[in-house]
PAKE-584734 format. One record per residue (C-alpha): residue number from 1; residue in one letter; chain; x, y, z. Coordinates in steps of 0.1 Angstrom, whole numbers, plus 5000, padded with zeros to 4 digits. Example, Ala and Ser with C-alpha at 12.3 -4.5 7.8 and 13.67 -1.06 7.14 Angstrom:
// PAKE-584734
> 1 / A / A / 5123 / 4955 / 5078
> 2 / S / A / 5137 / 4989 / 5071
***
This chain:
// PAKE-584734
> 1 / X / A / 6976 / 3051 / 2027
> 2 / X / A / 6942 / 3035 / 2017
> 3 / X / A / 6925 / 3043 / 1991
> 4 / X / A / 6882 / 3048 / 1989
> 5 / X / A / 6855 / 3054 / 1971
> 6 / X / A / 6854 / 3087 / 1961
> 7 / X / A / 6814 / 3089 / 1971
> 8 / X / A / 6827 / 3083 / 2004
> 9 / X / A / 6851 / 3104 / 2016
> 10 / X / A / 6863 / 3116 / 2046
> 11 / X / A / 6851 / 3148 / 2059
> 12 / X / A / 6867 / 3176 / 2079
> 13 / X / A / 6842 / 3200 / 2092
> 14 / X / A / 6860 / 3232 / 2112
> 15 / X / A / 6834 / 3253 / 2126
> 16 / X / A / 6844 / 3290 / 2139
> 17 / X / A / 6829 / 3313 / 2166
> 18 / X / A / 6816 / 3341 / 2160
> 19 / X / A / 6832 / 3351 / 2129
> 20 / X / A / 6815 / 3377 / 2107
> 21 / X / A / 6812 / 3374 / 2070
> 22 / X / A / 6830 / 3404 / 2066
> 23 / X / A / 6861 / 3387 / 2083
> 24 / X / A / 6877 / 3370 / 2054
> 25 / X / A / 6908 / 3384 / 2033
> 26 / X / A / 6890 / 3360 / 2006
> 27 / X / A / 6855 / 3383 / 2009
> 28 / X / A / 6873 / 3412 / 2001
> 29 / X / A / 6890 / 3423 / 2035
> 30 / X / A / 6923 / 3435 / 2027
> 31 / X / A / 6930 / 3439 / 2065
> 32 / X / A / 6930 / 3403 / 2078
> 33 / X / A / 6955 / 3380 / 2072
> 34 / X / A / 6937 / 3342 / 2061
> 35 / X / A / 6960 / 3332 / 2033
> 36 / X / A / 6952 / 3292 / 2043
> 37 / X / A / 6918 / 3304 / 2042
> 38 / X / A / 6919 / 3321 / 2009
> 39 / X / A / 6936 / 3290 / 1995
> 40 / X / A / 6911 / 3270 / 2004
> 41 / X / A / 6887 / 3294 / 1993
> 42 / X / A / 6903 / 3299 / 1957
> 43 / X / A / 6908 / 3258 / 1956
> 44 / X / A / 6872 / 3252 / 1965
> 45 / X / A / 6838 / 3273 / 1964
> 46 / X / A / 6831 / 3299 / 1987
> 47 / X / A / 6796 / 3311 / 1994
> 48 / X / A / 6786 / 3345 / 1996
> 49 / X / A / 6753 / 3345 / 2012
> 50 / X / A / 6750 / 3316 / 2036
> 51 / X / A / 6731 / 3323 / 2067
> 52 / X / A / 6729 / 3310 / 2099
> 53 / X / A / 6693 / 3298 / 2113
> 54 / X / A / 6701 / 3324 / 2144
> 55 / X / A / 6727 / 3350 / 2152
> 56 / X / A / 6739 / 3329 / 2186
> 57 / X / A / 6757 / 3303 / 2192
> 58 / X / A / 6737 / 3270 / 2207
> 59 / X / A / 6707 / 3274 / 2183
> 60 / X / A / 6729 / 3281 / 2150
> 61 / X / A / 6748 / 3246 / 2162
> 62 / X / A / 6715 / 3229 / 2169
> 63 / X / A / 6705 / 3240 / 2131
> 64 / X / A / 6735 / 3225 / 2112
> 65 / X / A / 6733 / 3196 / 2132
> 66 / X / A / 6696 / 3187 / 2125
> 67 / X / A / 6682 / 3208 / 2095
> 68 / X / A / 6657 / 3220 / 2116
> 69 / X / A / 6650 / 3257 / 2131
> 70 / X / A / 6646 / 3267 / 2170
> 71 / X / A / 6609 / 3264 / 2166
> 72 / X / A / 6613 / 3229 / 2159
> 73 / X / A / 6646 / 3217 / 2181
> 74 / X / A / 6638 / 3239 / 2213
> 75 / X / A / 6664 / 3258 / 2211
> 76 / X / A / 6662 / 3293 / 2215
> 77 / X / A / 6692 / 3309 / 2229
> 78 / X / A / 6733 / 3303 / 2239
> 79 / X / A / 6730 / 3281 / 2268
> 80 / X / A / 6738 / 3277 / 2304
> 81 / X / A / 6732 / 3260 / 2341
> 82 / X / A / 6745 / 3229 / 2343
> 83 / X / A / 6767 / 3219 / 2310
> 84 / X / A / 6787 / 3187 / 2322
> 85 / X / A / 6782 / 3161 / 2343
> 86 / X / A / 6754 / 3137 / 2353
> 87 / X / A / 6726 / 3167 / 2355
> 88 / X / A / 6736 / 3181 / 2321
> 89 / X / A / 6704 / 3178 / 2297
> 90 / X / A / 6710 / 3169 / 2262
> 91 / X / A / 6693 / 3193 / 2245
> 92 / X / A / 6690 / 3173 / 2216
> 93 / X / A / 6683 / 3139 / 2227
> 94 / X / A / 6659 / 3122 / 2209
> 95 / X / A / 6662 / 3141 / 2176
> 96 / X / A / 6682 / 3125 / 2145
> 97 / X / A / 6712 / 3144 / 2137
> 98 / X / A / 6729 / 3143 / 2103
> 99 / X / A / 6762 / 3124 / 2123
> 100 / X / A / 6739 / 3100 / 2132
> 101 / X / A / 6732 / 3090 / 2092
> 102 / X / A / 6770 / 3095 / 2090
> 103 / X / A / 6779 / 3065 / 2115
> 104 / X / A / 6751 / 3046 / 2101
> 105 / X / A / 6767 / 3041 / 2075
> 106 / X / A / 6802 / 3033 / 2083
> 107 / X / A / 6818 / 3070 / 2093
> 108 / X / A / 6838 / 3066 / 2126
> 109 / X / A / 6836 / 3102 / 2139
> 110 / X / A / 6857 / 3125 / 2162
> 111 / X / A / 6849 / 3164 / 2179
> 112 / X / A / 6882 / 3187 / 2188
> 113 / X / A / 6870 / 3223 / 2206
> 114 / X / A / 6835 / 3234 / 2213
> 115 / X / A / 6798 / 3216 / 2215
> 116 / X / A / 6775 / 3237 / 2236
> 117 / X / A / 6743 / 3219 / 2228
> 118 / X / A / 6742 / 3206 / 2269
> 119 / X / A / 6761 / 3173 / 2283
> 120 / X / A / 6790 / 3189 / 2267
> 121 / X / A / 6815 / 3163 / 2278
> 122 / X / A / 6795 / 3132 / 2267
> 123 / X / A / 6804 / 3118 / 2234
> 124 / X / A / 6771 / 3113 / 2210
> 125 / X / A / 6765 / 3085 / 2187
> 126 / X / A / 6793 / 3072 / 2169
> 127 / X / A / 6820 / 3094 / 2180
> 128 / X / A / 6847 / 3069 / 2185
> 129 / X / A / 6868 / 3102 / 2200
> 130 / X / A / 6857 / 3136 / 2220
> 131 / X / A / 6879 / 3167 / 2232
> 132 / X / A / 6848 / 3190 / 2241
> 133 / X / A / 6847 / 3220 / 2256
> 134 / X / A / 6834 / 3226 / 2292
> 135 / X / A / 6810 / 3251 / 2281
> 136 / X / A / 6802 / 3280 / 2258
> 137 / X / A / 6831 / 3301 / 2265
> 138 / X / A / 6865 / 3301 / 2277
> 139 / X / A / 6901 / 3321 / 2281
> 140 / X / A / 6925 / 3310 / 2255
> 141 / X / A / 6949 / 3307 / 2280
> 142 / X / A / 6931 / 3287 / 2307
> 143 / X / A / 6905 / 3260 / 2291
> 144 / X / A / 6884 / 3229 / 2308
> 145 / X / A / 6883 / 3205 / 2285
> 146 / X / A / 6870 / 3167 / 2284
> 147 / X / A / 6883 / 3136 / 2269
> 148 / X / A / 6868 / 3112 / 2262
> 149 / X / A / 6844 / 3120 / 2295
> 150 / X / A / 6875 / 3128 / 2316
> 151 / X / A / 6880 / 3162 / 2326
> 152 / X / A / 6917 / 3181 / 2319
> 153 / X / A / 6929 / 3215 / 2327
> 154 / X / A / 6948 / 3230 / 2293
> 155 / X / A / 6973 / 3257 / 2296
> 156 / X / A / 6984 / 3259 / 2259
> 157 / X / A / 6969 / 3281 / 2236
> 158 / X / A / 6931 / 3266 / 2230
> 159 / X / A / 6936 / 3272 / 2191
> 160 / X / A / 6965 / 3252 / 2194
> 161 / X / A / 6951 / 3226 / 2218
> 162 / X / A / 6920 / 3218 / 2200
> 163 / X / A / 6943 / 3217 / 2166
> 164 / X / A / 6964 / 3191 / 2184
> 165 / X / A / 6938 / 3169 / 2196
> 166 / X / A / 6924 / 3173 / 2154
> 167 / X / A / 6961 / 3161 / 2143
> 168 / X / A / 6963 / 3134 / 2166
> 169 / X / A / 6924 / 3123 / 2154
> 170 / X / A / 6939 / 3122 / 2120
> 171 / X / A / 6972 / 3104 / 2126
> 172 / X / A / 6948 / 3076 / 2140
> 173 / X / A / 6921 / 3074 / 2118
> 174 / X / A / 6938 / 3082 / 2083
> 175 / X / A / 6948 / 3046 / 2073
> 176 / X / A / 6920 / 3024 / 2086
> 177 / X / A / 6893 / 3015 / 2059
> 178 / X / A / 6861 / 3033 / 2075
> 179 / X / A / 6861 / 3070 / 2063
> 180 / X / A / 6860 / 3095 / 2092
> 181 / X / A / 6845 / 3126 / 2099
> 182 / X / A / 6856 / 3149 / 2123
> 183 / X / A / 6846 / 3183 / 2136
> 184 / X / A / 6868 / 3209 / 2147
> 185 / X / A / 6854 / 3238 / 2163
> 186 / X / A / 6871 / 3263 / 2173
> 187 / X / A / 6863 / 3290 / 2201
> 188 / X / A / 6883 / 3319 / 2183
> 189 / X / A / 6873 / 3345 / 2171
> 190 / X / A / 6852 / 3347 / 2201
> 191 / X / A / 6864 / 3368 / 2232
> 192 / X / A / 6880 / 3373 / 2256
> 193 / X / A / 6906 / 3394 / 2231
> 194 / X / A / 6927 / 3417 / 2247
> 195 / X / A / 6958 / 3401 / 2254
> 196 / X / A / 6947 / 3366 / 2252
> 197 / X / A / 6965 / 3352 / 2214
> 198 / X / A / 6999 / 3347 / 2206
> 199 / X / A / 7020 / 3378 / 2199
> 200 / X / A / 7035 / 3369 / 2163
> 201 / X / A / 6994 / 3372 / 2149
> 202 / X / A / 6988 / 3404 / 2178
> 203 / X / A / 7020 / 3420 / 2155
> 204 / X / A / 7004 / 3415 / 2122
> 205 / X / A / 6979 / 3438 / 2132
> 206 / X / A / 7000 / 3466 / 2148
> 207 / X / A / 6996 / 3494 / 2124
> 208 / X / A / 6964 / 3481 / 2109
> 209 / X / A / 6935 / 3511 / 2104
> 210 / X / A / 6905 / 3486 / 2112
> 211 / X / A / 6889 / 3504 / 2082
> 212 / X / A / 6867 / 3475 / 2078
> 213 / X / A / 6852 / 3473 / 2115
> 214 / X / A / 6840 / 3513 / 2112
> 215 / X / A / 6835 / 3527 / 2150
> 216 / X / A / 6802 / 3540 / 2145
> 217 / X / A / 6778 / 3557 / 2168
> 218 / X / A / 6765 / 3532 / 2197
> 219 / X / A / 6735 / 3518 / 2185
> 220 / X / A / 6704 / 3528 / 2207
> 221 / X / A / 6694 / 3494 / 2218
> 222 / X / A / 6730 / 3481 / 2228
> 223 / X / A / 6733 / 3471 / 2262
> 224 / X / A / 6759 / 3482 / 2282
> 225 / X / A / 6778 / 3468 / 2314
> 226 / X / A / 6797 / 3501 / 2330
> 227 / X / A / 6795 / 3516 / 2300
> 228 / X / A / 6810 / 3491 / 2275
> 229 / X / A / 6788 / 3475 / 2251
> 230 / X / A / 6778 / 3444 / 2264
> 231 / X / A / 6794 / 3419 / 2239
> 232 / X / A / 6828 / 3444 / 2235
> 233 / X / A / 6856 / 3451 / 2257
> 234 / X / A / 6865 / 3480 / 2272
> 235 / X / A / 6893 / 3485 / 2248
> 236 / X / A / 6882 / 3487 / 2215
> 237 / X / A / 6919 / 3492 / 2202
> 238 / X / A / 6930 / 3463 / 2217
> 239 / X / A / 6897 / 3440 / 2212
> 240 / X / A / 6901 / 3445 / 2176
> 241 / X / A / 6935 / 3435 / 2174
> 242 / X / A / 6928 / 3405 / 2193
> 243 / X / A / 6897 / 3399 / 2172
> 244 / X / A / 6918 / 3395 / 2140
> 245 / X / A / 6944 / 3378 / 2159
> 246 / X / A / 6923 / 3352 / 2167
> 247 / X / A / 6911 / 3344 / 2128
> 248 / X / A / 6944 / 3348 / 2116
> 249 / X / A / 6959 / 3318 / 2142
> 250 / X / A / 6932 / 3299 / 2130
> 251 / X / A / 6935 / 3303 / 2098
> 252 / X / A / 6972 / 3293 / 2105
> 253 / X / A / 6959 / 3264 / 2123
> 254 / X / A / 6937 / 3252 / 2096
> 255 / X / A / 6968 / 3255 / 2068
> 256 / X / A / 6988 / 3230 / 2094
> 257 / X / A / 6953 / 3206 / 2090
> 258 / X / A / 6952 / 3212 / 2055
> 259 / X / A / 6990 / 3203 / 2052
> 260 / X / A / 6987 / 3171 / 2074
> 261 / X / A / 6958 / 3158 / 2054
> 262 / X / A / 6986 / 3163 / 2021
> 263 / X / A / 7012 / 3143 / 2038
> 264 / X / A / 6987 / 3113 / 2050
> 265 / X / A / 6978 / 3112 / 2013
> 266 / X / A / 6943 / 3116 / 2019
> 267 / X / A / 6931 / 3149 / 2006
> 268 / X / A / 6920 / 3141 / 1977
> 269 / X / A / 6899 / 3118 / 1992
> 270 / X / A / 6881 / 3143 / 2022
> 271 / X / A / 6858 / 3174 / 2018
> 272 / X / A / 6865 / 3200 / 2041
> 273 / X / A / 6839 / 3228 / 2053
> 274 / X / A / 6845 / 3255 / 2066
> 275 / X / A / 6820 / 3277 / 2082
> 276 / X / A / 6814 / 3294 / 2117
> 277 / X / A / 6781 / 3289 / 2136
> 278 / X / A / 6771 / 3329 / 2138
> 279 / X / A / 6782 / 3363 / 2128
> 280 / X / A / 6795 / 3391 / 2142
> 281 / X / A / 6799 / 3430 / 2147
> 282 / X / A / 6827 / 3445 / 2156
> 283 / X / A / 6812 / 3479 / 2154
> 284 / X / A / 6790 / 3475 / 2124
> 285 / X / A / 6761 / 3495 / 2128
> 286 / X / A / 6771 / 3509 / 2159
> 287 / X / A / 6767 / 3472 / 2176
> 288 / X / A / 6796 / 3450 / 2194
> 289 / X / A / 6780 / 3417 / 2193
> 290 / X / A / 6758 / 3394 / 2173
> 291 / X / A / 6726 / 3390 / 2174
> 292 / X / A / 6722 / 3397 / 2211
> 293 / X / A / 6743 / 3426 / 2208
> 294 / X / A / 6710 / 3445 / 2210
> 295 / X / A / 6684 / 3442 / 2229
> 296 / X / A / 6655 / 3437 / 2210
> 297 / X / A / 6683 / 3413 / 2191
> 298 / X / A / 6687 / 3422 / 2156
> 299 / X / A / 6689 / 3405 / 2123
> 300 / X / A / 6719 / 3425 / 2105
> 301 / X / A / 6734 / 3403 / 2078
> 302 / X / A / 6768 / 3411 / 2097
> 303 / X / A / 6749 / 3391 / 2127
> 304 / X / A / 6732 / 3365 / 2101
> 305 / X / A / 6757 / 3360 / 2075
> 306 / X / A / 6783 / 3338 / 2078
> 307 / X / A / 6814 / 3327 / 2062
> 308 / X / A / 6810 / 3293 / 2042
> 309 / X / A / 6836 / 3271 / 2021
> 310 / X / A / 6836 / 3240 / 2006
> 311 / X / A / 6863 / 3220 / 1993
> 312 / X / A / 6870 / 3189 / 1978
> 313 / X / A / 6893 / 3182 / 1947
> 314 / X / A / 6878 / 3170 / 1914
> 315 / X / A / 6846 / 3168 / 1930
> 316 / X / A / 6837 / 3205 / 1941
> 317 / X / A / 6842 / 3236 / 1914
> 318 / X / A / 6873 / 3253 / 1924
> 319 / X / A / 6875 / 3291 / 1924
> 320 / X / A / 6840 / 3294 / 1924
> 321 / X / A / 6819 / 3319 / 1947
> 322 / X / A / 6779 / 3314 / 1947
> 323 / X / A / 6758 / 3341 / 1956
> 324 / X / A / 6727 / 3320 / 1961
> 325 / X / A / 6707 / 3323 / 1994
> 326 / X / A / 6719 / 3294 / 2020
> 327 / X / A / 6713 / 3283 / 2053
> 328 / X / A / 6726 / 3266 / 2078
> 329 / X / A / 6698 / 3243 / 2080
> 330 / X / A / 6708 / 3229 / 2044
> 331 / X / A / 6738 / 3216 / 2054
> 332 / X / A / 6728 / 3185 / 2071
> 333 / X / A / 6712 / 3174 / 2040
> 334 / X / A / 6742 / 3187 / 2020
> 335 / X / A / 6766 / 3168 / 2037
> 336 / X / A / 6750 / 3134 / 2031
> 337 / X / A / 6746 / 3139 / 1998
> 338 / X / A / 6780 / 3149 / 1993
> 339 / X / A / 6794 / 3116 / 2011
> 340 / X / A / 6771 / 3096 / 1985
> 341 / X / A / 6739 / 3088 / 2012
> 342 / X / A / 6704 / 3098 / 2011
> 343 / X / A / 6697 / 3134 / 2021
> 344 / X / A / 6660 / 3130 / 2024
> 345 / X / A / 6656 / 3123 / 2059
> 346 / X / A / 6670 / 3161 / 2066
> 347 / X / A / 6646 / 3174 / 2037
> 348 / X / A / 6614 / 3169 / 2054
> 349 / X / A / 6620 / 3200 / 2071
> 350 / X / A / 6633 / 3235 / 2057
> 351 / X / A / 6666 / 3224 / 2045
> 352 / X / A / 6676 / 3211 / 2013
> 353 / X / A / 6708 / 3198 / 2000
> 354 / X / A / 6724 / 3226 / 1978
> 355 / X / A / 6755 / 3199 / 1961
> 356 / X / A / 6745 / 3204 / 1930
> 357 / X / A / 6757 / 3240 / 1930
> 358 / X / A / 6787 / 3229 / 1942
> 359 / X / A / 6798 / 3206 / 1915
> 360 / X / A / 6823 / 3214 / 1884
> 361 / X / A / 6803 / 3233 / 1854
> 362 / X / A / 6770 / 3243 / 1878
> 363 / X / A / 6752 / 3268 / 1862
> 364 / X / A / 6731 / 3294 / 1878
> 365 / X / A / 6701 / 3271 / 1870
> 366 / X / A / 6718 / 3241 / 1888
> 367 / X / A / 6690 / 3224 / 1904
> 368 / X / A / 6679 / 3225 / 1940
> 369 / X / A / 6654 / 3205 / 1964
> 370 / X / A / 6638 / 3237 / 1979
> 371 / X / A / 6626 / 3246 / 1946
> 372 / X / A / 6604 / 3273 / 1959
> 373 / X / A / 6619 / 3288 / 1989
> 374 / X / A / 6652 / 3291 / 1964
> 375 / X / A / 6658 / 3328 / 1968
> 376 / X / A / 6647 / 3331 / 2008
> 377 / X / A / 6661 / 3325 / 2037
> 378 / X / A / 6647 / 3325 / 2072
> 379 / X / A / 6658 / 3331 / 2104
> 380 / X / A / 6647 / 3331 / 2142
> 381 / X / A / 6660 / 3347 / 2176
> 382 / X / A / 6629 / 3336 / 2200
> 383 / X / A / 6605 / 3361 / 2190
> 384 / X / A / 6626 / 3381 / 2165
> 385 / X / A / 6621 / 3365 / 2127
> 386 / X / A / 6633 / 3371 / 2093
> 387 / X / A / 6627 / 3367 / 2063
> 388 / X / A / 6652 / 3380 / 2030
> 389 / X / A / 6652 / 3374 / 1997
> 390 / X / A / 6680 / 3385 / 1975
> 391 / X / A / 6658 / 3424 / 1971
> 392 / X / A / 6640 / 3420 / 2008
> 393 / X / A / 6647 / 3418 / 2044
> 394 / X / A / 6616 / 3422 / 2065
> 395 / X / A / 6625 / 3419 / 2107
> 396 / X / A / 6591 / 3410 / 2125
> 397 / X / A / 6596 / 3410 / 2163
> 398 / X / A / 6563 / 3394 / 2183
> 399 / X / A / 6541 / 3406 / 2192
> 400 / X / A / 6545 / 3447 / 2191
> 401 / X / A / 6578 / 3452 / 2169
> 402 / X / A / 6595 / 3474 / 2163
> 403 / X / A / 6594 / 3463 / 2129
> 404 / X / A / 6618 / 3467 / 2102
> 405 / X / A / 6619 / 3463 / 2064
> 406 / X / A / 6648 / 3472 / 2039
> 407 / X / A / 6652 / 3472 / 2003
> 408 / X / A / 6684 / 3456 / 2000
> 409 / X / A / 6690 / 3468 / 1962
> 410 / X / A / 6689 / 3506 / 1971
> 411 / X / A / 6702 / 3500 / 2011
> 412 / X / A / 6722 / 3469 / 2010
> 413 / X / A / 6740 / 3486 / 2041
> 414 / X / A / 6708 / 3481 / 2061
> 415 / X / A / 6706 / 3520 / 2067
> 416 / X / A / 6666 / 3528 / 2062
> 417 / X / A / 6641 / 3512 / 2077
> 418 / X / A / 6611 / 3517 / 2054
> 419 / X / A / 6588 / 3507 / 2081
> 420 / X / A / 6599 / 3545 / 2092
> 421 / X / A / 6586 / 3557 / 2065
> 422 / X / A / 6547 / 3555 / 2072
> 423 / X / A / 6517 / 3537 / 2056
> 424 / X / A / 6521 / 3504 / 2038
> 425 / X / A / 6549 / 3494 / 2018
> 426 / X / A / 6540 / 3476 / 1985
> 427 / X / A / 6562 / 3444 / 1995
> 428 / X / A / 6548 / 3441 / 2030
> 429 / X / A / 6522 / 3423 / 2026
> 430 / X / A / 6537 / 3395 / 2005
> 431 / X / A / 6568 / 3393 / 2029
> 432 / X / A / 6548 / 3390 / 2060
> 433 / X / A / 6521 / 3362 / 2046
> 434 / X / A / 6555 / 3342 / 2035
> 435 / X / A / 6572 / 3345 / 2068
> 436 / X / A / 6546 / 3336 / 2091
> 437 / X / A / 6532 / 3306 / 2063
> 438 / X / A / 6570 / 3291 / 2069
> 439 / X / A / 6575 / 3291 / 2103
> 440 / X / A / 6539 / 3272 / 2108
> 441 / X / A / 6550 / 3248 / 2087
> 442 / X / A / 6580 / 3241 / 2099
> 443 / X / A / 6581 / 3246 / 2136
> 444 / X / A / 6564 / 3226 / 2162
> 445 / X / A / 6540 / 3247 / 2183
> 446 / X / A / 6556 / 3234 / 2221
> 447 / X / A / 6587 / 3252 / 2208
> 448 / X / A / 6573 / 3278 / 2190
> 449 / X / A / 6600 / 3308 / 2196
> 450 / X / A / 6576 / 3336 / 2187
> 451 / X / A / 6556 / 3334 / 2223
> 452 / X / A / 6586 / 3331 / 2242
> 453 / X / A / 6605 / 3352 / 2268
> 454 / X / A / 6637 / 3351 / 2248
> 455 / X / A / 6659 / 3380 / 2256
> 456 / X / A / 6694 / 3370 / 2238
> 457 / X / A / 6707 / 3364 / 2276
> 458 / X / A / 6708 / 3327 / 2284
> 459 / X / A / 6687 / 3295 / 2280
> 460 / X / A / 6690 / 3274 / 2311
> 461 / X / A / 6671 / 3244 / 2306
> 462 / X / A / 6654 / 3221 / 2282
> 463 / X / A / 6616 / 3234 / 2272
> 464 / X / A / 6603 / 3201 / 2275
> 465 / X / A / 6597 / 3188 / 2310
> 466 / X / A / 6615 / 3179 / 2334
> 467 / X / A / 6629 / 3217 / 2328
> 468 / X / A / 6657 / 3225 / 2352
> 469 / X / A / 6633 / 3258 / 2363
> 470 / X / A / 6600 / 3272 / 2355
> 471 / X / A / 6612 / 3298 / 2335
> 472 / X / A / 6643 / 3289 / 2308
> 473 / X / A / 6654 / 3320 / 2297
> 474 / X / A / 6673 / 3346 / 2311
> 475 / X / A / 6673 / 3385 / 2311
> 476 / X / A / 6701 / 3411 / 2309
> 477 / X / A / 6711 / 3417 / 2341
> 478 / X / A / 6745 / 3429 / 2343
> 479 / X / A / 6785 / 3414 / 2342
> 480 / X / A / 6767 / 3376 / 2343
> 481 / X / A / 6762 / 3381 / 2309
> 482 / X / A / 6784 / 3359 / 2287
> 483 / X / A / 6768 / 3361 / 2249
> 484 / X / A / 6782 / 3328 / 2242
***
């Protein structure tokens, strides 16, 4: 075992897919089974309004890799074409990400399971090791994978495959003197569900009433392929099950990490996060999907909240929740500063380190670099933006709406759109002067999602020339739609 400097630990970061807040036993679902997530949870501080910067995959990951929104890193939507190989655009070349900072300064760094932010099978700076995922999306049973820039056909269980490749990552890297970091991000809960995880976690879920995942009414902007809501399955039953299958062979994936790191001797040494890159609705306001479920996409915090733990013995308040507004794009700069480096270089933008609420004794008052913007977050789906404060969430979609405004202390379910209502609302004006202020100082016209054809179906290429085609965004059109 060697032994570091606390200020520089090791860091685990497991990323989920597609997990909704509500998806937690730990944030009050007595349905799913995550006891190695409640423990980690109850050891460490959970957070019970982070947010992603957009309810779909590629741009939330962009976000917590650079601090910065779509309007800023280009982008705007899950993507597709070409994903391996020589032709595959890096969508984020050229732009500092907060791994970068990490190898820097010593970190050797490692990715098990899914990328999707383009050249998916290349390893980026400073990753000494890469198990990355062909693509967006994948059976659980069937999975292209590359190693280290060598393609390989997996037939085991993908939870179980990309935990592997995670324990084999530590069994290397846990007695050298650099600290590590390594990322394991898992494809589950995303679908395909029905029949796809292993029976022992399908049984735990046998009898279960799926009281938390109420089948409501289809909601009226929900696509539909043959009938079936476009980011469902035809079997709701059976989706469900699957669903909470998935989380709970994660979660049983993550307690055989968490165990590992015990018997290498090093966990008191590494901060793990846990988090997952969007949210999700299985049936929650009448939607199967996230943010793309509906088409306009929609802002529901079930699409825009997302599950978030830190933990880290001695050095991170244990059985702690915070209920302040958090975003993805804080996390660069919260990471660094957690590993004892300078976050300012990801605070030039919207995000701002949030470690000091983390810490043993914070207060409610403990201080934080975003100072104003405290008690808002923001978010962006192309032309679709938010804004919501702890009383407020006001939906503005360019250029025509329909708009939507809720007063979350009297609707926190999201039910009544006072924008229905007629006439101005007292709160409009303020919201609206504050969202559109934010997002011109913090995105960069050239990627500026508000003018863009972004229809929750697909980006293919790059925005900046040489773009792939003249147009980079897709449409619905039908069964090619993946939602990734």
């Amino acid at each position: 075992m060697v032994t570091r400097s606390t200020n520089r630990p090791n860091i685990v970061f497991i990323l989920s897919d597609d997990q909704g807040p509500w998806a937690l036993g730990c944030a009050g679902n007595g349905e799913i089974r995550t006891p190695h997530l409640d423990a980690l949870a109850a050891e460490g501080t959970r957070l019970e309004n982070f947010f992603c910067a957009s309810p779909v995959c590629s741009p939330a990951r962009a976000s917590l890799m650079t601090g910065q929104i779509p309007s800023r890193h280009g982008v705007h939507d899950y993507l597709t074409g070409v994903e391996v190989g020589p032709g595959a655009p890096d969508y984020l070349a050229g732009q500092p990400l907060f791994t970068d900072a990490l190898a820097d300064n010593g970190y050797r760094l490692g990715l098990a399971g899914k990328w999707h932010l383009g050249a998916n099978d290349a390893a980026r700076r400073g990753f000494v090791h890469w198990f990355g995922l062909e693509g967006g999306g994948s059976p659980y049973l069937r999975s292209t994978m590359y190693r280290n820039g060598e393609r390989e056909e997996v037939t085991e269980y993908l939870t179980d495959a990309i935990t592997a490749d995670a324990h084999a990552f530590l069994d290397r890297e846990a007695a050298r003197e650099e600290p590590f970091f390594l990322a394991v991000n898992y494809t589950a809960p995303h679908k395909p569900w029905k029949g796809q995880h292993p029976k022992e976690f399908e049984d735990l879920y046998t009898d279960c009433e799926f009281a938390s995942c109420p089948q409501e009414e289809p909601h009226p902007w929900q696509p539909t392929v043959g009938g079936v809501a476009i980011g469902g399955e035809p079997d709701v039953r059976a989706a469900l099950v699957g669903y909470f299958a998935a989380v709970s062979a994660m979660d049983a994936a993550i307690g055989g990490i968490m165990g590992h790191l015990g018997r290498l001797g090093i966990a008191e040494d590494t901060l793990v996060i846990f988090s997952s890159d969007n949210g999700f609705n299985c049936g929650h306001h009448g939607v199967w999907g996230k943010g793309n479920g509906t088409f306009p996409q929609n802002m529901y915090d079930s699409s825009v909240k997302v599950p978030a733990i830190f933990h880290w013995p001695g050095r991170i308040a244990a059985g702690t929740v915070r209920t302040e507004l958090l975003s993805a794009y804080d996390v660069a700069a919260t990471v660094l500063e957690l590993a004892g480096l300078d976050p300012t270089p990801f605070e030039h933008g919207p995000g701002a380190s949030f470690a000091a609420l983390l810490a043993p004794g914070a207060g409610s008052g403990a201080p934080s670099a975003r100072a104003e913007d405290a008690v808002v977050v923001y978010d962006e789906y192309g032309p679709v933006r938010m804004i919501r404060t702890h009383r407020w969430k006001y939906v503005h979609r360019h250029p025509h709406g329909p708009h939507e405004l809720y007063d979350l202390a009297a609707d926190p379910g999201e039910r009544h759109n006072l924008m229905d209502d007629g006439g101005t609302h007292p709160a409009l004006v303020d919201l609206r002067s504050r969202l559109a202020g934010w997002f011109a100082r913090h995105g960069e016209p050239e990627f500026d999602g508000a003018a863009l054809p972004v229809a929750g179906a697909g980006q293919h290429s790059p925005l900046r020339p040489p773009a792939g085609r003249a147009d980079p965004f897709g449409a619905f059109t039908g069964p090619n739609w993946d939602g990734a």
